[in-house]
N, C-alpha and C positions, 0 to 999 in steps of 0.2 A: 504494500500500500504506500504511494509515493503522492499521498496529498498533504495538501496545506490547510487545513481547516480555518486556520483564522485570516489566511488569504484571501479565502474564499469567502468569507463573509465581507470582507474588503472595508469599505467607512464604518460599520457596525461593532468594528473590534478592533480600531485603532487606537482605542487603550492599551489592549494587548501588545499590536503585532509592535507599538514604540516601547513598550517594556520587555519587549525579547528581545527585541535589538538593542536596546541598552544593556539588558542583562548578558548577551553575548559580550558585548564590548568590555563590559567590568571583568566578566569571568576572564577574558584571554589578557586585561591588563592585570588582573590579579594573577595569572597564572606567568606573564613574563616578571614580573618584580618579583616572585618565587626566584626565579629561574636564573635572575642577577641579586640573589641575595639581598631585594629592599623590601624592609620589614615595613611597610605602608598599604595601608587600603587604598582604591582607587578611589574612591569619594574624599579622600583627605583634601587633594593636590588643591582644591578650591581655597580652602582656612589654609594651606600654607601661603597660595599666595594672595590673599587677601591680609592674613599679617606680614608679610614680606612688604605689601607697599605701605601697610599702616601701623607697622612694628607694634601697636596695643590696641584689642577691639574689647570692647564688653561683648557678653555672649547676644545679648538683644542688636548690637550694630554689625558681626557677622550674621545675622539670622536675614534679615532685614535684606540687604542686598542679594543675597541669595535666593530669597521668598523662600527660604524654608523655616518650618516651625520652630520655637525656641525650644523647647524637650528633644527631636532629632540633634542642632546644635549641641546641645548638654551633651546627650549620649556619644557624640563624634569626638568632641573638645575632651572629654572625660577618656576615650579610648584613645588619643593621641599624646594625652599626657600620662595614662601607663605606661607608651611605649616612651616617656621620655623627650616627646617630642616639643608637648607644648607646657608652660607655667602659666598656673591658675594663682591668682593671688585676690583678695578682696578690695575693691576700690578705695584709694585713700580717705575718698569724700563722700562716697555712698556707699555702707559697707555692706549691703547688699546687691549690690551689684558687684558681677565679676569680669575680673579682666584678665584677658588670654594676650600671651606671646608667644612667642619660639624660644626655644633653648639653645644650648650656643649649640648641643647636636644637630637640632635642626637645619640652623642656619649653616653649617660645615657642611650637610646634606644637599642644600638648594643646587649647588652647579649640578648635580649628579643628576638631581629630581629634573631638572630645565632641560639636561638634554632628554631626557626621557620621556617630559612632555611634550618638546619639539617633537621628537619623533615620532608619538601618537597623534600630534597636531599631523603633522606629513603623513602618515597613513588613514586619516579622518579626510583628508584631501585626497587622497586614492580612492576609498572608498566614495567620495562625492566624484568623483570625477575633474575633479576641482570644479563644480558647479555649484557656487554655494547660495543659490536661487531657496534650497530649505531654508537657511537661517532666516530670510527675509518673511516665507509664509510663516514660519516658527512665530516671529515678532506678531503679525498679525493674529495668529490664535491665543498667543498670550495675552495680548489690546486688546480682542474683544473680550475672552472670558475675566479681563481685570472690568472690562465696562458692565458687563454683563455672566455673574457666573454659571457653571454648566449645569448647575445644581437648578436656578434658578428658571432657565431655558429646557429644562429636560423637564421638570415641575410643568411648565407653562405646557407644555407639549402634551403631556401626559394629561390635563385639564381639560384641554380641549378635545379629546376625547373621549374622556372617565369623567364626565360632570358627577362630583362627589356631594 
C-alpha cells in the first residue's frame, strides 16, 4: 500500500501534513547533532539566538516574539539550562520575573551552532528550491489568523450550518 492519506485529503489536513514535515525536519536535525556530538535540541537554536542578539531576555520577552506560550518557554529555558546552556537568575527589580542568558559554554558553542544552522538554512533552500514564494503565503496565514483566529472562523462555519 503506497498511499498518502493525508495527501489525499489535501486542505483538510494541512494541520497535519505541516507537522510531519516539521516533525521530519526536527527528527533528521536531531539525528545529525547526535551524529556530531551536539548535545542540543532542534527547537533550542531560536533562545540561542534571540539571547545572542539581546544577551538578557525575561522568559515573557522570549515568548512574545516567538508567539509561543510562556509554560512551552519555561519548559525549553529550564531544559537548556540542565544542559548548562543557559543562566536563570531573578530580576534585580522584579523578583518575579526571570531572566535568561547564555553561559560562557554556550556562547564558546555559537561559531559551531552558526555553521550548523547555515547549513540547515542551505538545505531548507534545497528543499525550496530556492523559491521562497512559502515564507510570503506563510506571512499571510499568520495576518489573517492574528486578524481573525481559526478557532473563531471554524466556530463561525460550523454555525452556519448546526444553528445550535
Amino acid at each position: 500500500m503506497n498511499q498518502d492519506f493525508i495527501k489525499e485529503l489535501g486542505y483538510k489536513a494541512l494541520d497535519s501534513r505541516l507537522k510531519r514535515i516539521s516533525d521530519r525536519m526536527s527528527h533528521d536535525v536531531r539525528k545529525f547533532y547526535k551524529e556530531m556530538n551536539i548535545d542540543v535540541e532542534p527547537n533550542w537554536y531560536l533562545i540561542f539566538m534571540l539571547l545572542q542578539k539581546n544577551k538578557e531576555m525575561s522568559i515573557v520577552d522570549i515568548a512574545e516574539p516567538l508567539g509561543y506560550s510562556h509554560p512551552s518557554v519555561v519548559a525549553i529555558v529550564k531544559k537548556m539550562a540542565d544542559k548548562d546552556y543557559l543562566v536563570i537568575k531573578k530580576d534585580s527589580t522584579d523578583k518575579r520575573k526571570q531572566m535568561v542568558s547564555l553561559t560562557e559554554k554556550a556562547v564558546k558553542m555559537l561559531p559551531q551552532l552558526e555553521q550548523v544552522w547555515d547549513s540547515c538554512e542551505k538545505a531548507i533552500l534545497q528543499v525550496l528550491s530556492n523559491d521562497l514564494g512559502i515564507l510570503a503565503y506563510l506571512d499571510g496565514i499568520d495576518a489573517r489568523l492574528k486578524d481573525d483566529s481559526f478557532h473563531d472562523r471554524f466556530k463561525k462555519e460550523y454555525l452556519k450550518n448546526n444553528i445550535v
